[in-house]
C-alpha positions in Angstrom: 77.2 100.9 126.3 79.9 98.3 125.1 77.5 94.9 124.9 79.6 91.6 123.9 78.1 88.3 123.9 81.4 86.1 124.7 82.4 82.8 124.2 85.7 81.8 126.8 87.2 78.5 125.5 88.9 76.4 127.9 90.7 73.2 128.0 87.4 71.0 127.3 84.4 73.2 127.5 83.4 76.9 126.0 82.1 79.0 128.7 79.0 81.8 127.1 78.7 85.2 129.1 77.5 88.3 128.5 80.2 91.5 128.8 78.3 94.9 129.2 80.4 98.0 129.6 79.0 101.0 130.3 80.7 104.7 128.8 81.7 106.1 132.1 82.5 102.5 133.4 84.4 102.7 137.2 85.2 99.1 137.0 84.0 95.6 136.1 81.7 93.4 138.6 81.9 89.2 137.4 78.7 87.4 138.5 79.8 84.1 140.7 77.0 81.8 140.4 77.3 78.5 139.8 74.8 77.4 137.2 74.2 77.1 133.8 71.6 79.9 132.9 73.1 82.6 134.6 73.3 84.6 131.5 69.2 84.3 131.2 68.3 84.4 134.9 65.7 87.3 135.5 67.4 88.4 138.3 70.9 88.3 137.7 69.6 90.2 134.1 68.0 93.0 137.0 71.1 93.0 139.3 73.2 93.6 136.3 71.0 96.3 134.7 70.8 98.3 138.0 74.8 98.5 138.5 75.1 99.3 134.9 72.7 102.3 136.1 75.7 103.2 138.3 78.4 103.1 135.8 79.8 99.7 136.3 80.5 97.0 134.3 79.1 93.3 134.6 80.2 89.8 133.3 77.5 87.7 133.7 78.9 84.3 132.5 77.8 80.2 132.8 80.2 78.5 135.0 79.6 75.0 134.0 77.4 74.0 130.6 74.0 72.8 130.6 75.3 69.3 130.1 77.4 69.6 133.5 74.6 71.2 135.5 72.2 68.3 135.0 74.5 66.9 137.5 74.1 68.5 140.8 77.3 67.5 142.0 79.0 69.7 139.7 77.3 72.8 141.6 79.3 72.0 144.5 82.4 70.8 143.3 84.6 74.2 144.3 88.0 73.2 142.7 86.2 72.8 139.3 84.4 75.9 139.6 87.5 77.8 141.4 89.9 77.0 138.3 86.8 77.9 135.8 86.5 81.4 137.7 90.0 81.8 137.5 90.7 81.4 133.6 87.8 83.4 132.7 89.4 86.4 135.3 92.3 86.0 132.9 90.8 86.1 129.9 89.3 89.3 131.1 92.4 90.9 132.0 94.1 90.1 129.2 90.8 91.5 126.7 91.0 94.8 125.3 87.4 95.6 126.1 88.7 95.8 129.9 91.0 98.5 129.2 92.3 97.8 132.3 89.2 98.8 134.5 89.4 97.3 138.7 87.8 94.0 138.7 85.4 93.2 141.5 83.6 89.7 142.1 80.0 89.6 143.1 78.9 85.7 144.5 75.7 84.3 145.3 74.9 81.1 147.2 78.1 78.7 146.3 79.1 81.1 144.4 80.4 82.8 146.8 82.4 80.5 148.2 83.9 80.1 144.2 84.7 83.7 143.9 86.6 84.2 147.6 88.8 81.2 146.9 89.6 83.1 142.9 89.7 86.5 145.1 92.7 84.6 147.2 94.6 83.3 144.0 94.3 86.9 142.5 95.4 89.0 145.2 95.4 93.0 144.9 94.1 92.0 141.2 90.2 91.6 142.5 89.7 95.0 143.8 86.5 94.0 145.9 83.9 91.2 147.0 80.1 90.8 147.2 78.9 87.4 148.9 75.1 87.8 148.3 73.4 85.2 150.5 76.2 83.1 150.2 78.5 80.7 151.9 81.9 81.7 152.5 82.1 79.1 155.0 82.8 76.4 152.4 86.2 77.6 151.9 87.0 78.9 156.1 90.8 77.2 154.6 90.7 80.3 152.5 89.5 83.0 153.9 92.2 84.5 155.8 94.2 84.7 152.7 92.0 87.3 151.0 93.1 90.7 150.5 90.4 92.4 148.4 87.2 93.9 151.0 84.8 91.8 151.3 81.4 92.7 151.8 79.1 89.8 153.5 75.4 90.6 152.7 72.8 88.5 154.0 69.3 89.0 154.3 67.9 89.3 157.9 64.9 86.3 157.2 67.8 83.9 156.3 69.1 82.6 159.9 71.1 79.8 159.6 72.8 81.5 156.3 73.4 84.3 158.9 75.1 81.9 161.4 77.2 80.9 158.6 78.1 84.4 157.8 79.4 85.4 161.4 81.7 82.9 161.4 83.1 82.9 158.1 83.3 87.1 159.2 85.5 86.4 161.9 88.1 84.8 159.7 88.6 87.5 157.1 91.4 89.3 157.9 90.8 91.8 154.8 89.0 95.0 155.3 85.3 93.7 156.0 81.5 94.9 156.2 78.4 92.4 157.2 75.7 93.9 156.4 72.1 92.2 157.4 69.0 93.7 155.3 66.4 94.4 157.3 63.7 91.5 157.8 60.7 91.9 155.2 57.1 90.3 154.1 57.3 87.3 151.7 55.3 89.7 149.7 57.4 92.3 149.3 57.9 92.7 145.8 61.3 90.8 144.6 62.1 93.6 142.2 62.3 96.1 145.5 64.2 93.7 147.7 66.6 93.2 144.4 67.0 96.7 144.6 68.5 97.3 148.5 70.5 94.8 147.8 72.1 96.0 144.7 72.2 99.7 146.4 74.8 98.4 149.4 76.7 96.4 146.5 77.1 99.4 144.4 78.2 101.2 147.6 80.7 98.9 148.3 82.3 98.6 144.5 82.5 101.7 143.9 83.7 102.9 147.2 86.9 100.5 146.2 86.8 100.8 142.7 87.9 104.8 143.2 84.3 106.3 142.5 82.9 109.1 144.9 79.1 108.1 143.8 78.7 105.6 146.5 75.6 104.8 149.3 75.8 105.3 152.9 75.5 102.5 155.0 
């Protein structure tokens, strides 16, 4: 497996990522989240690890630095973290290491929201979309201007996120899935939960990335 610590150096910052390419790699999945410790969260470390199981790619990078992050209105600030998303898709097309696998974004919380308004700008050149637990409805403007699918996957405890989902859904005019996991104990072990979730993602990259190893819904 292709493992690159990367540094992306932009106009006044250098964003830090990790780029992890498996042998048989199908395509490329960039983590939208909109943080500064993406690169060390546990679970974005597990979500990563289990779609490198399934031959996929991940760039798992820090969308605004640790300096930036102190200040919470950074996390929300979409045109910032839009054009951030945007060079650093670039720079991944243009790098070597790509050898020009399909690119797919995979969004959590805000972060979602970030990667469908960079899914817009790029057009046919984002090959698919994950919103985990996220809020497309922060950029309804945008939505009908995707073309990549776009999965919406929401966990069925989370109601109001749910609400936010449908009507963001209705909006998309690309080929689209909700998908609603089923409602579970607060003690359900993370790890397991981390796990469905990452099974329907797979499903859904690799049913657009050209891969016949996918999940039925």
């Amino acid at each position: 497996m292709g493992k690159h610590d990367i540094k992306i150096p932009l106009e006044s910052v250098t964003l830090k990522g990790k780029l992890m390419i498996p042998p048989k790699a199908t395509g490329i999945v960039v983590f939208c989240n909109c943080s500064s410790s993406c690169t060390t969260d546990p679970k974005n470390i597990q979500l990563a690890e289990l779609l490198q199981k399934d031959n996929l790619g991940t760039l798992i990078f820090n969308l605004l630095t640790t300096t930036e992050a102190a200040n919470c209105e950074n996390k929300f600030n979409i045109d910032l973290l839009v054009g951030r998303l945007i060079k650093t898709t670039d720079w991944l097309l243009l790098n070597p290491a790509n050898n020009e696998l399909p690119i797919g974004y995979l969004g959590a919380k805000t972060g979602a929201a970030v990667a469908m308004r960079a899914a817009a700008y790029f057009g046919t050149d984002i090959k698919a979309v994950v919103s985990r637990s996220g809020r497309p409805d922060m950029v309804m403007d945008t939505l009908n201007q995707i073309t990549a699918p776009t999965l919406l996957l929401v966990n069925g405890i989370d109601i109001p996120i749910i609400s936010l989902n449908k009507i963001a859904y209705d909006n998309l005019v690309s080929e689209k899935e909700m998908k609603i996991l089923p409602r579970t104990p607060a003690v359900m072990n993370e790890a397991n939960k981390l796990k469905e979730a990452a099974e329907v993602a797979i499903s859904w990259f690799q049913k657009y990335f050209g891969s016949k190893n996918t999940y039925s819904f």
